[in-house]
N, C-alpha and C positions, 0 to 999 in steps of 0.2 A: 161201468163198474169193472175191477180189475177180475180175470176170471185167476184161477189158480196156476195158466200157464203162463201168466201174464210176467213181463221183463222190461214194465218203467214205461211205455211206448203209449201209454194210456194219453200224454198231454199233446204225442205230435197225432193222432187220431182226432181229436177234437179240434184241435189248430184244422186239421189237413179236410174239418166239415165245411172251413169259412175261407172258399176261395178266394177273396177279394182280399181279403188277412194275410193270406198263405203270399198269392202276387206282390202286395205291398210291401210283406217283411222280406221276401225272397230278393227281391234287388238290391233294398237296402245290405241285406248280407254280404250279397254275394258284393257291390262296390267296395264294402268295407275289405273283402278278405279274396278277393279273384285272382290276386297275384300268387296266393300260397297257398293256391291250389291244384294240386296238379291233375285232378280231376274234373275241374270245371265245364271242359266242352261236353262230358258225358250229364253232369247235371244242367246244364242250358239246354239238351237234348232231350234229358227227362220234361225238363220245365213246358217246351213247347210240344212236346209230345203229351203230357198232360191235360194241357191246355186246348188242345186241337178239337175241336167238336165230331171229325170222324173219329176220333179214339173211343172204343167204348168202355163204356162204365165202369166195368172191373178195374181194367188198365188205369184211367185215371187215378181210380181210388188207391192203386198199390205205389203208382210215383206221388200222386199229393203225399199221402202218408210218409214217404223216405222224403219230400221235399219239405213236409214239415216239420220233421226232424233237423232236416238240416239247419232252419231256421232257430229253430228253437233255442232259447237265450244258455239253456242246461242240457248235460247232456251225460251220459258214463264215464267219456273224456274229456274235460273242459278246452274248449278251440284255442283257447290261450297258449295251451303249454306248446312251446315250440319240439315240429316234430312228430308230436305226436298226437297232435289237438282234433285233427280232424278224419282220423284213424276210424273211429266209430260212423262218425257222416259216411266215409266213403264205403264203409262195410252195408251199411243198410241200402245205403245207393244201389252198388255193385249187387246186393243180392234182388233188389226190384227191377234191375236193368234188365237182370238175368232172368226172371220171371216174365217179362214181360218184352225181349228184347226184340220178337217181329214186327211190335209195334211200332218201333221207333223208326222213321222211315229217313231215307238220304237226307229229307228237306228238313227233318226237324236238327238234326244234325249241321245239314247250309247254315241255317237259321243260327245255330248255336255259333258256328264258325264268325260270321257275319257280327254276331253278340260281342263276343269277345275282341273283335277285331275292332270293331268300332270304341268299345271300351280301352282296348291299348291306345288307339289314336287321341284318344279324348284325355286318358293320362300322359302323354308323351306333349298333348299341347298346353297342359296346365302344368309340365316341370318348367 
């Protein structure tokens, strides 16, 4: 239920309850859009920092939440418009990064690095 200070975030909350959801849609996104993003290695860093089972609870729940969002089909600013599509994504991001940023350790970062790199390879051998 939305409380009164509430600002729309009600849908990436319940997305960000269904892990398995959140993993599924989050690659799918992120293959569709990783080129036009110029934040990408910091949300593959949230993803596996998320995901990590030493991460405790709290932390989990404040990157599911900005990675749910991210997924999310709707959003303040639609990802579509060029420029400025993912302006919102990265504001939520950046503010859970920052809440949470001793979590995030060198390796989930590797990890991110690693993500992406394999990803360029995989598009460079399917041009």
């Amino acid at each position: 239920m939305a409380s009164e200070h509430s600002v729309g975030f009600e849908p990436a909350e319940r997305l960000a309850q269904d892990r398995d959801s959140v993993r599924r849609r989050f690659w799918r996104k992120l293959k569709r859009v990783a080129a036009h993003l110029p934040f990408a290695e910091d949300l593959l860093a949230a993803y596996y920092c998320a995901f990590d089972h030493r991460t405790p609870r709290h932390v989990q729940a404040a990157l599911l939440g900005a990675i749910a969002y991210f997924i999310l089909p709707f959003d303040f600013v639609p990802d579509m418009l060029p420029m400025l599509g993912f302006t919102d994504d990265a504001a939520v991001l950046a503010t859970a990064l920052r809440m949470v940023a001793t979590h995030i350790t060198p390796d989930h970062r590797e990890a991110a690095r690693a993500a992406l790199k394999r990803g360029a390879e995989a598009g460079a051998s399917q041009s």
